[in-house]
N, C-alpha and C positions, 0 to 999 in steps of 0.2 A: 609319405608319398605326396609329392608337391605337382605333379601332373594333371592338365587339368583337362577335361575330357566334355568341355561344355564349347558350344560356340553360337555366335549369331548375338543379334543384341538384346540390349536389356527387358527381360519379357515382363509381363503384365500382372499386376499384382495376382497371386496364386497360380502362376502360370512356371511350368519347370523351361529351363532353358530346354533346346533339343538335347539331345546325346551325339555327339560324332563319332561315327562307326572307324575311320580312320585313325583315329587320337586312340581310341580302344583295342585296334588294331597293334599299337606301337605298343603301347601297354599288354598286352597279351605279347607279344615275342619278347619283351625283354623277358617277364615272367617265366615263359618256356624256356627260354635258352638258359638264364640263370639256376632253374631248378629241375627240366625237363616237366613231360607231357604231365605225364603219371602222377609227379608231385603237386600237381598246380591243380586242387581240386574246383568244381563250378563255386561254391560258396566264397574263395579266396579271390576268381578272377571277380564274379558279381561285386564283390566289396570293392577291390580296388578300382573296379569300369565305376562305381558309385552309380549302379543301375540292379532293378530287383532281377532272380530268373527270371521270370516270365517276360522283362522286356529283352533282357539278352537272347533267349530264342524267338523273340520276334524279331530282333537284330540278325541274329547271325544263323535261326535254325538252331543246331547241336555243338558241344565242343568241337567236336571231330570236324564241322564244318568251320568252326571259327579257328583252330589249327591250322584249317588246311588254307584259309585264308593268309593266316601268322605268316605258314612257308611260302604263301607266293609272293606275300609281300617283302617278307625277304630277299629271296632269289632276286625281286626285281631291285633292290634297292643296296645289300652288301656283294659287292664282286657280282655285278651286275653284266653280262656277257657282252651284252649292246656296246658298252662301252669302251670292250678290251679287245673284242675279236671283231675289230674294224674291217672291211676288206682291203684296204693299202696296207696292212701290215703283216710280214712275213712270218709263216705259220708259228715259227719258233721263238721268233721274238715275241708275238702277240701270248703265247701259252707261258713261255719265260716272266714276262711280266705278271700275270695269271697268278701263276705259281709266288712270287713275291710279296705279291699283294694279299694273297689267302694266308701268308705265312704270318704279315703283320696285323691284318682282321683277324686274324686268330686269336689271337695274344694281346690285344691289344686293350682289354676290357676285362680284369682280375674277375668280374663276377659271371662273366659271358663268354669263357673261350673257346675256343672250338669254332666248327660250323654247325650251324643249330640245323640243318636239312641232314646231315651225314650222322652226327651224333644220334636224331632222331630215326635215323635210318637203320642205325645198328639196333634197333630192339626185336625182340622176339617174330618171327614170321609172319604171325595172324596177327600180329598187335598193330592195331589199327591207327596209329599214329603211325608207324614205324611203315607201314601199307605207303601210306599219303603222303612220308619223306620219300620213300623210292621212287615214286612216284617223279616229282620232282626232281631229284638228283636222277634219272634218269633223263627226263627232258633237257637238262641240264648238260649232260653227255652227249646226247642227240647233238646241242647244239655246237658245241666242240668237233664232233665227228664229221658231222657237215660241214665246219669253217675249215678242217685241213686237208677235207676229202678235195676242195676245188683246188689245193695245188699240189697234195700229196695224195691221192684217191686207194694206192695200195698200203700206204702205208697210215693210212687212216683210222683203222680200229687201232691200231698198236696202240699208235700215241693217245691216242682218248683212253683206252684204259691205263696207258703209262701216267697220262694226268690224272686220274681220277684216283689211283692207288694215290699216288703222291699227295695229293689234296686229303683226303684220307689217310694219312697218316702225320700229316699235318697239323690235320685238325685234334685226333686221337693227342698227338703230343703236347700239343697248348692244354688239350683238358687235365692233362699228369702235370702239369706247372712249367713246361718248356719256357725259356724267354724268347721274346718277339728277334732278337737279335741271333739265337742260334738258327731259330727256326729259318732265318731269312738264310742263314748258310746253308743250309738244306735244303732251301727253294734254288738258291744261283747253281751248285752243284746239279739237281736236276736239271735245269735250264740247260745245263750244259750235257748232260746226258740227252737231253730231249734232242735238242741242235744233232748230236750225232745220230740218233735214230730216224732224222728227219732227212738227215746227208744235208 
């Protein structure tokens, strides 16, 4: 692990650099997504942040707190909605693209596939990681729902769950070993399903 989770400058003899909760941030999602929730116990992320417990839950509170961090900084940062559901852009083209780009973020990282919110989403009901991806992947929906409701308002839920399944099974097939190049056929294919159900 060559990631460095220190920053600010050179401190004072016997003095530890700070810890960047962000830097430890990126480090915890690769972790999660590479192995899930469940596998990535406190003693393996403490090792790799190079911080004891006791300062990780002055950091972050709980795992379940520092997860739920992991997924928002996700959300905000892979297939980031701000970015894709512009309002000059027509509902289908902007989900079309959507759908393309989730297909090659998918696959695009052998040790990472998938979407780390939906993957973590599909766990057991009461499992409290799995709580805290729906969580997300819902607001996530929301925001979808809302971008096509302002120029398709009846046909609004459809397609936000016609994306979400999509996206979800996207992601499911990158985690079986799909390549990034079929999957993109099965994003344009929707894209063009989408456009018809959008008229």
């Amino acid at each position: 692990m060559t990631t460095s989770l220190k920053s600010g400058s050179k401190p004072g003899r016997g003095r530890p650099r700070a810890f960047d909760p962000e830097a430890g941030l990126a480090v915890g999602q690769r972790m999660f997504h590479a192995a899930g929730y469940d596998a990535v116990g406190l003693s393996a992320l403490t090792t790799e942040l190079g911080i004891t417990p006791p300062s990780f839950y002055t950091a972050f509170g709980s795992k379940a707190a520092f997860f739920q961090r992991v997924l928002e900084r996700y959300a905000n940062t892979e297939l980031a909605l701000a970015d894709i559901l512009l309002p000059h852009r027509p509902a289908s083209e902007a989900l079309a693209d959507l759908l393309e780009r989730a297909a090659r973020t998918y696959a695009h990282d052998p040790e990472r596939t998938g979407c780390l919110v939906l993957e973590a989403a599909r766990g057991h009901s009461e499992c409290e990681s799995a709580v805290l991806a729906r969580q997300v992947a819902e607001r996530r929906r929301a925001q979808i729902r809302a971008f096509v409701a302002k120029t398709h308002p009846r046909r609004a839920d459809a397609a936000t769950d016609y994306v979400a399944t999509v996206m979800s099974g996207l992601s499911g097939s990158a985690r079986e070993g799909m390549s990034a190049a079929r999957l993109v056929k099965v994003a344009k294919a929707a894209g063009v399903g989408l456009a018809a159900l959008l008229g």
